[in-house]
N, C-alpha and C positions, 0 to 999 in steps of 0.2 A: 408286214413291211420289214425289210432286212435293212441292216446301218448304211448299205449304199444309200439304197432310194432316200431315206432320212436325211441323209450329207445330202442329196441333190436339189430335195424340198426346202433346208433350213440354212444352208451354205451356200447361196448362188456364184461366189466366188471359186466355188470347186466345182468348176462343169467337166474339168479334162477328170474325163475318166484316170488316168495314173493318179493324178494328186486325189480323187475318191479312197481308189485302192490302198494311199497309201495310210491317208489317216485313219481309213478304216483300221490298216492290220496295226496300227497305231494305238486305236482304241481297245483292239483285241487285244495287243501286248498287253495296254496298261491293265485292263481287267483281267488278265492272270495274272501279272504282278500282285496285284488288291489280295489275287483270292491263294498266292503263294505265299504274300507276306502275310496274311489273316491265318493260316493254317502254323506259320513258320510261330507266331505270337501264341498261337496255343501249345502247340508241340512243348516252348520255351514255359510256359506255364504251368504243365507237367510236371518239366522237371526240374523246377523252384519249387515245385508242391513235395515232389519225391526228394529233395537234398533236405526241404527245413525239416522233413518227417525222420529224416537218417541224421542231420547232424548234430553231433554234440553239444547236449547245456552246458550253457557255462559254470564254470566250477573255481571256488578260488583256492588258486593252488599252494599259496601261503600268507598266514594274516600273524604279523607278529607286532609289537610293540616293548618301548624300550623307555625308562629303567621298569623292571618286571617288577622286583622287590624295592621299595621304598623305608629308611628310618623312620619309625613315629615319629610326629613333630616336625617334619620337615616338609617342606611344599615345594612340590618340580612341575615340569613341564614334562608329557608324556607324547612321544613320539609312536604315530600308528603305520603302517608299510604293508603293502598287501600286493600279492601278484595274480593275475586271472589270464585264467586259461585263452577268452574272449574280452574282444574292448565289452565295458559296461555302458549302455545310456541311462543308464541313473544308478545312483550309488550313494548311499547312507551308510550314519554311523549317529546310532541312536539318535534316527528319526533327523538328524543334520543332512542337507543336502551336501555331500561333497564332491568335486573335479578331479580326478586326475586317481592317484594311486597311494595318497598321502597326503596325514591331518594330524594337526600336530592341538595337545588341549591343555591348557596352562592354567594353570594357579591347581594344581587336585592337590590336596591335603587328607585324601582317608580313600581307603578300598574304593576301586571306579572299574568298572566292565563296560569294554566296549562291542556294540555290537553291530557287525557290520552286514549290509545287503545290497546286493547287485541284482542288475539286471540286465537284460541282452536285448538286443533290437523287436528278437520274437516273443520277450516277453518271462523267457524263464528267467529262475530268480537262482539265490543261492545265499548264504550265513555262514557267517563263523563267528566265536566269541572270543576276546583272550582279555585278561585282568590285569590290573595293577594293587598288586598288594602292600600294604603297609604293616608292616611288622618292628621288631626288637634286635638287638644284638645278644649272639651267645659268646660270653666270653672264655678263653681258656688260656691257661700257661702255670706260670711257676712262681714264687715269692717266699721270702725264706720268712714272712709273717703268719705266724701262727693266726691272729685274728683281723680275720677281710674286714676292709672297711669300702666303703662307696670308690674310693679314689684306688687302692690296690687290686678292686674286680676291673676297674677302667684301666687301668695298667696293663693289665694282663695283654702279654704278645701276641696274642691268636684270637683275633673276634672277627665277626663276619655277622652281617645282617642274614637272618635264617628264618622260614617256618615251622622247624623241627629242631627239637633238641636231640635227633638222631643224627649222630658224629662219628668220624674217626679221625683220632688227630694227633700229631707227633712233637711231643713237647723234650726238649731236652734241659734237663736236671741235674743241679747241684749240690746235693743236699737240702734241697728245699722242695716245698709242699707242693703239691699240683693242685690246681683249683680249676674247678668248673661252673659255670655259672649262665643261667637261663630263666627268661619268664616263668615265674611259677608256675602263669595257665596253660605253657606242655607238660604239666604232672611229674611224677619223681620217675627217677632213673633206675638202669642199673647198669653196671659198670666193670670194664674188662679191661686188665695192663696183660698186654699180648696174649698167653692163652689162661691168666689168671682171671679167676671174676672176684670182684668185692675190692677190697683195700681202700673206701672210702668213708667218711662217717654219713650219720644222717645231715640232711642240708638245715641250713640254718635261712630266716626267711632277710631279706634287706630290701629296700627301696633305695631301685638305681637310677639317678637322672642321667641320663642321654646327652652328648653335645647338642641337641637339638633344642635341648631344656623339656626333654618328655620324661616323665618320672615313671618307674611300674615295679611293683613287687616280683622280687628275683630268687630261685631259689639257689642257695651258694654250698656248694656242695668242695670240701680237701678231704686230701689224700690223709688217713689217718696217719701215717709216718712222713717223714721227711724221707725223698727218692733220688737215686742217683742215676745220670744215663741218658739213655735216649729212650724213654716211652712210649710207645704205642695204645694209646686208651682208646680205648669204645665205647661209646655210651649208647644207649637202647631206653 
């Protein structure tokens, strides 16, 4: 039986032969439609299959946080910022769910590592780590006091929160002594005025309390003479 005779037996409202024909080729439209769009839906599944196979994991293209170096004894808020190559739908930082591209984590008072994980719609992932450190100040400059005491290493014009008592630093001198001064636990130095090495004594050891009220054994290292000029010292 062909879709005519069908329309004739199951439509009696369609006896004029044209209005047959017409839903017939009506019916045959729609059924290549069916079997063009059914074909058009795979074709398109192909090649969603071949793009997620070709494109790019996501990658985070920069994970930084802010302040890096922190004073012992002081307690901050530590600011985190990360940029991805792809949006993320899920995203941590030490196992925290976080929104967006930025987390901000308050009250840290000691060494904290953050560590951060993304993920992409298809499922790859990607890490990065970066630290907050907590350390000392190294201090340096000049004083025409033969003997440092807690308050004349705190004086000193040149200090900088540091992880290395590896320096280069330009002190200008009046006849007076250069002093250097650092956490004992970065080890003893040695010591260069331009392309001179040595000219300092052995350190002598003190315990320096910090504005923060952190206190740590420091090694305090002058210049064995009183210098005049502008300086250039190296410490190693």
């Amino acid at each position: 039986m062909n879709i005519t005779d069908f329309l004739k037996m199951n439509i009696p409202e369609y006896s004029d032969a044209a209005d047959i024909l017409k839903v017939s080729e009506n019916f045959e439209k729609l059924d290549d439609n069916i079997k063009s769009t059914a074909k058009g839906l795979e074709d398109l599944k192909v090649r969603v299959s071949k793009l997620e196979k070709t494109a790019p994991d996501i990658k985070i293209i920069s994970f930084t946080i802010s302040p890096k170096l922190v004073e012992k004894g002081d307690v901050v808020s530590v600011d985190c910022k990360w940029e991805l190559s792809l949006e993320a739908v899920k995203t941590t930082i030490n196992n925290i769910n976080v929104e967006g591209t930025e987390y901000t984590d308050t009250g840290v008072g000691s060494n904290k590592s953050y560590n951060l994980y993304v993920e992409d719609e298809r499922g790859k992932k990607a890490s990065a780590v970066a630290s907050v450190v907590f350390t000392n100040r190294i201090y340096a400059g000049k004083s025409s006091e033969a003997e440092a005491t807690a308050n004349v290493i705190k004086n000193l014009e040149n200090n900088v929160v540091a992880v290395s008592k590896n320096r280069t630093v330009v002190i200008s001198a009046n006849n007076q002594y250069v002093y250097y001064a650092y956490p004992k636990a970065f080890g003893t130095s040695t010591f260069r005025v331009g392309m001179f090495s040595g000219g300092f004594n052995d350190p002598t050891e003190m315990v320096v309390e910090n504005t923060k009220g952190f206190s740590e054994v420091y090694y305090i290292y002058r210049s064995a003479n009183k210098l005049t000029g502008t300086i250039e010292l190296t410490v190693e």
